[in-house]
N, C-alpha and C positions, 0 to 999 in steps of 0.2 A: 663562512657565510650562513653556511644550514643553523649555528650556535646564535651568529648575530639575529636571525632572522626568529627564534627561538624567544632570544631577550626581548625581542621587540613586540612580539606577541603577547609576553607574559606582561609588559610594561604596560600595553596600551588596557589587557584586560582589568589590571591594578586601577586605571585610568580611571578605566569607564566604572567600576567598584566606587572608588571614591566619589567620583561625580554624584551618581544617585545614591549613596549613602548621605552624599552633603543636600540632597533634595526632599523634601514632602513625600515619602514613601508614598500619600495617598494619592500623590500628582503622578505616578509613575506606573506603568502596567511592561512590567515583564515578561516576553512572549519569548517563545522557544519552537523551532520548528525545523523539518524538513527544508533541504536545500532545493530554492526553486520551485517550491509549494504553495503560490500564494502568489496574487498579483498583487505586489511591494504599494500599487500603485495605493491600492484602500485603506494603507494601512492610517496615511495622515487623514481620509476622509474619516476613518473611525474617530479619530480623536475629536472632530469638529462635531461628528455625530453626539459623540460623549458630551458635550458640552450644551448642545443643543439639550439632551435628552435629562440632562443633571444639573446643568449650570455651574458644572465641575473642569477645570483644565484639566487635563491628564496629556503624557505624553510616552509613545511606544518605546521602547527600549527591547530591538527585535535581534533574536541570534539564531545560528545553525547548528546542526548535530548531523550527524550521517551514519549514524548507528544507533536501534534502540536503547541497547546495554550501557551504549556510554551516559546517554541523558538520564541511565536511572541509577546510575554511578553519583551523578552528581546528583540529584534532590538525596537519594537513600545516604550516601556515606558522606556528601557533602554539603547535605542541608541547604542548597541553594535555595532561594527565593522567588526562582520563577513563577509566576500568577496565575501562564496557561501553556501546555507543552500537548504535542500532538503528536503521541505511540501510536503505535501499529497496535492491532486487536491482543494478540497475546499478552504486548506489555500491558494495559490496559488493564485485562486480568489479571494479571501477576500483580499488579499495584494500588487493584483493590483490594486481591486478596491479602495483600500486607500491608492495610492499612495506611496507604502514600495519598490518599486522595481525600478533597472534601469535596463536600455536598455544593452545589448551585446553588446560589441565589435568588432563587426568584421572586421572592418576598421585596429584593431590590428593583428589579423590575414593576413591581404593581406598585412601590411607594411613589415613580413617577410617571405611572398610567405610558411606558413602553410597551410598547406592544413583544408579548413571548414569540417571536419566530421561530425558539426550539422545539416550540411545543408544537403552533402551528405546523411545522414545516415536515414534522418528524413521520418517516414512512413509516406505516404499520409491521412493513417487513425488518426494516431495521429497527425496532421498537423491540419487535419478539427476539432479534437477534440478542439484542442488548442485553434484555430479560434471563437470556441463555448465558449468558458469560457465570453468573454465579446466581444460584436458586435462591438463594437465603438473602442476598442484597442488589434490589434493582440497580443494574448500570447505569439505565435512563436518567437515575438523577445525579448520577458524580461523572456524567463523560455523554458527550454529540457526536456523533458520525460526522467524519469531513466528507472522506473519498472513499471509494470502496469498488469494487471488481471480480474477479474470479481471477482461476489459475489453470492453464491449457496450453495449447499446442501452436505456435507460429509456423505456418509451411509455405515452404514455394508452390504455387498450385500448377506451375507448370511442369514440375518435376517428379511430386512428390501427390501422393493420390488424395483424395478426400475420406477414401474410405481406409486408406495406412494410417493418415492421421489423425482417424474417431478412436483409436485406441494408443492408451498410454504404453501399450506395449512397441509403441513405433522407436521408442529410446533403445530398442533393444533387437530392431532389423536390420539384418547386415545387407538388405537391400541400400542402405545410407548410410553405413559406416565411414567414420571420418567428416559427416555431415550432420555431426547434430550438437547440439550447444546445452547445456543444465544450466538453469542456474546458481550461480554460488550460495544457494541458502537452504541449508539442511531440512527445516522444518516445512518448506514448498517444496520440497521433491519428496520427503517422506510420505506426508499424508498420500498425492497421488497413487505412490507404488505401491501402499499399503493398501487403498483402495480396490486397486489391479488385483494384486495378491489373495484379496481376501475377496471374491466376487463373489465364489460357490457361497461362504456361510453368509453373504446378504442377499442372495437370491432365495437363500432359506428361511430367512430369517434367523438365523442364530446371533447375529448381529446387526447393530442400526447401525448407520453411517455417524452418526453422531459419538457413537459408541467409540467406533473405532478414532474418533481423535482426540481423542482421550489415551489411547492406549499406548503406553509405553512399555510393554512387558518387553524383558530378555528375550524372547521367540518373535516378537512383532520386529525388534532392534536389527536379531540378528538375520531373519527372513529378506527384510530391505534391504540389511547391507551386500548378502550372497547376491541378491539379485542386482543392486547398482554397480557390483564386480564384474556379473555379466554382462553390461551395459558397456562398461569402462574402454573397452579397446575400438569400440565404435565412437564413442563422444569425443571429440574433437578440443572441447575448451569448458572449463567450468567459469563461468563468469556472471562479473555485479551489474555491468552497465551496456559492454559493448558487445552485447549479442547482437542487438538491433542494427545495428552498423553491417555486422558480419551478411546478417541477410539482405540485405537492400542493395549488397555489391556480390550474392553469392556464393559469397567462402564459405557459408552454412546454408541450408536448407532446411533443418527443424532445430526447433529452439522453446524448451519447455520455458516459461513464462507468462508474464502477468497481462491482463485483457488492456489496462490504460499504453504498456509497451507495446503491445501488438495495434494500435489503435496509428500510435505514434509510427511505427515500422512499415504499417501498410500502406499509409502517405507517403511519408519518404520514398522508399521502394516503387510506388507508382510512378513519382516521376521523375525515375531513371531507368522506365520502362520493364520494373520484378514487377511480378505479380506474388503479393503475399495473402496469406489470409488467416484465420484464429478460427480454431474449433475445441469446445470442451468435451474432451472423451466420453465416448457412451459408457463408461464404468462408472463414472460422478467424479465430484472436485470437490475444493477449498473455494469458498469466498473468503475475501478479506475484506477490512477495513484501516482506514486510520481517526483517529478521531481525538477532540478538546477536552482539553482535562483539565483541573484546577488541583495543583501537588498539593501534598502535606503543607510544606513551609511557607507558602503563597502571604507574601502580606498584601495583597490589595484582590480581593475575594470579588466584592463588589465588581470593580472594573473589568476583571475576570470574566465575569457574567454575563456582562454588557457585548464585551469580547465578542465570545462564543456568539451572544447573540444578534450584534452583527453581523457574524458571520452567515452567519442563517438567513440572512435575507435574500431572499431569491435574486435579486440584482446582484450582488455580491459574490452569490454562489455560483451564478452564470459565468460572469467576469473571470473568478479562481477556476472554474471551471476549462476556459477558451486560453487562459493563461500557462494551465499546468498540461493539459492535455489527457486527465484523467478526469472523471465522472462522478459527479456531486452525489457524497448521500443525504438528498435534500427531495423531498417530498413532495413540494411546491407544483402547481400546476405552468405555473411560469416557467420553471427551470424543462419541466417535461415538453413544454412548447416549442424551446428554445431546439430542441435536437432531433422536432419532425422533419423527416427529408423522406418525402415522396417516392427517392430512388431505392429505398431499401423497401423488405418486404415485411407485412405487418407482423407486429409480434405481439402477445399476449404478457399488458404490465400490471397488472390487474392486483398481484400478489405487492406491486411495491408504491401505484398511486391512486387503489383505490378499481371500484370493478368498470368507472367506467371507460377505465383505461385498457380494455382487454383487445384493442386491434389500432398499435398505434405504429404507424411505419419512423424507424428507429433505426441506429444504426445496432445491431444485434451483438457486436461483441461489448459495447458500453453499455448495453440495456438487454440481459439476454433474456430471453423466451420463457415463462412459467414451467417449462418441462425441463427445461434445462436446470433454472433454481431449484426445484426436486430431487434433482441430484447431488446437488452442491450442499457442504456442510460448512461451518464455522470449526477452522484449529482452535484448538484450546492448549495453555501453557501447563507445561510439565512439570513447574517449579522445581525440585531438586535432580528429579531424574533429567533434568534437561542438558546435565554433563554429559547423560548416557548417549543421547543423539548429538550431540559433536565429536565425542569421540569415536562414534559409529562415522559421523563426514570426515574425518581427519583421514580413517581409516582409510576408507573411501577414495581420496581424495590423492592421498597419500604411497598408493597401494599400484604396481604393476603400472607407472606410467613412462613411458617408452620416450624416446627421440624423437620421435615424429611427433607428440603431445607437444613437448615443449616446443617445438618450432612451429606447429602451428595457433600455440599463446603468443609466441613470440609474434607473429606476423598481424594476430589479431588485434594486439597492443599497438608495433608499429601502424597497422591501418585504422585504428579506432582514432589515436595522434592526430592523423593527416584528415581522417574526416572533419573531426574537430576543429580545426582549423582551418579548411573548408565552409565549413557547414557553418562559423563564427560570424561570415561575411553577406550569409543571406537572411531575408527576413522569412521568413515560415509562418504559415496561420495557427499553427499549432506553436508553442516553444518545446523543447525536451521535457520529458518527463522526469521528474523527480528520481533519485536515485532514492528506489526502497530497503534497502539492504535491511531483513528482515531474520 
């Protein structure tokens, strides 16, 4: 069956090759993306938009990936033709820095008096981010911000303190042994620990937070790894997706993870009577992003553009916004509007929509506080040394894991199953969050 189902895969992908092969490459816009990223709904309103805007048909030809590595597998060694693919921030980097990317269009844009919503929309916090990915070549012009967040601590607040869980070192209390969840992605638990680790030389200055994620040295490798050993006999399950599940029914308690899942986790979890909540340790964090890129091989560059720049429309970005259940990196005052709730307490947005955004009640883990971004840095990609840190997770990963580990993966698996198929039959204001596997 698993062989049949194999051919049938390979057959239909042969299918759809030939089809837009035998079509108008320039009628065709190949998109590439995260599963469950994207309200499907926009995608035919873009086409109509295109047509409006160009007096050009085009039509989507939309596919998934569930790993960075694998979509840069295919443009880099298999030359695909995708037009516009949405990495997580390190690939990003990695694929300017080797030359996988072109420039934007926007010369296309002003030949039909379209209005730039990338340019309009674009936050001056994500602007400098961008800027930061590589000194020598602005990002801003080869790649858009889609989504983007921080990385922190999920806790039960009736269990589990507020002031346990302002430090990362809460992975490593045996006050919660056997209650705590990592997630399965090397390069998001590194940067934090390393963080932790290294507080004395940024309290001195000997080091900038920025500094350090960059640093892959043998001593920074090996430091993490001694310490996630220590960690190990208390962690519970290393997991991609169903942490969130584990807390919402209790089997975990803390669960290092990303601000759009814990957004996602703290609804669930309400109403079945948990109380959850997300805090960025007072040592500092990672933000991330994911963001529009136009590959090397792209034949329809134009349409690309248009893309992206759809995407950028504050309606749009709302919609993908209320659809994924993660938080636009969109600049727009609309979109900022769209997520005032009076029941939260004001926060200071000042650094991402402009100063006169500096007391805007928000929900604080999708929009967190200016003192909080101060502490938060941008991961930067390792390029070759980036064996060195999976071999450090393997180790990791791999190293002193007991009976009771496995049967409590084993149960998390089993109850993630039965959620699912649960949780398949209701409708939710929010949908599941995208699986980042990062």
């Amino acid at each position: 069956m698993k062989k049949l189902f194999k051919l049938f895969s390979v057959a239909a992908a042969l299918l759809t090759a030939v089809t837009v092969s035998a079509k108008d490459r320039d009628a065709v816009l190949k998109v590439y993306n995260w599963s469950s990223y994207i309200d499907e709904s926009v995608l035919p309103e873009f086409e109509q938009w295109y047509f409006e805007q160009t007096g050009e048909k085009i039509e989507v030809i939309y596919s998934l990936f569930d790993v960075n590595e694998a979509m840069l597998s295919k443009i880099e060694k298999g030359h695909e033709d995708y037009d516009v693919v949405c990495p997580s921030d390190y690939m990003i980097e990695r694929m300017l820095n080797n030359n996988l990317l072109l420039p934007l269009d926007f010369d296309a844009l002003k030949a039909t008096n379209t209005e730039n919503y990338i340019e309009k929309t674009r936050s001056p916090y994500i602007r400098d981010i961008f800027r930061s990915i590589n000194p020598k070549i602005d990002a801003n012009l080869y790649s858009v911000a889609y989504m983007w967040g921080t990385t922190g601590i999920i806790f039960n607040t009736d269990k589990v303190s507020r002031e346990d869980a302002s430090t990362w070192d809460i992975i490593r209390n045996p006050k919660y042994a056997g209650q705590i969840l990592l997630k399965d992605a090397p390069r998001d638990v590194f940067a934090p620990v390393l963080i932790y680790l290294r507080q004395e030389q940024l309290k001195n200055g000997e080091v900038t937070l920025q500094e350090l994620m960059s640093d892959s040295s043998d001593k920074s490798i090996a430091d993490v790894e001694a310490y996630l050993l220590e960690c190990k006999p208390g962690v519970c399950g290393f997991e991609a997706d169903l942490g969130k599940e584990q807390l919402t029914k209790e089997r975990a308690l803390i669960s290092l993870n990303w601000s759009g899942d814990a957004v996602w986790a703290i609804e669930e979890a309400a109403a079945v009577g948990v109380n959850l909540d997300y805090i960025v340790p007072e040592e500092g964090s990672t933000v991330w992003f994911d963001g529009w890129v136009i590959p090397k091989y792209a034949k329809n560059i134009k349409a690309a553009t248009y893309f992206i720049d759809f995407m950028c429309r504050p309606d749009i970005a709302i919609r993908c916004m209320e659809e994924t259940g993660y938080i636009a990196a969109n600049g727009a005052i609309e979109v900022l509007e769209s997520q005032i709730d009076e029941s939260y307490p004001a926060v200071d947005l000042s650094y991402f929509f402009g100063e006169e955004a500096d007391s805007i009640h928000v929900n604080p883990v999708l929009y967190p506080d200016i003192t909080v971004i101060e502490r938060c840095a941008l991961e930067h990609d390792w390029g070759q040394d980036t064996e060195k840190l999976l071999a450090m997770w393997q180790n990791v990963k791999g190293s002193r894991a007991g009976l009771m580990t496995y049967i409590i993966l084993a149960l998390v698996l089993a109850a993630g199953v039965a959620y699912f198929l649960v949780s398949s039959q209701k409708k939710n204001r929010r949908r599941r969050p995208a699986q980042r596997r990062r």
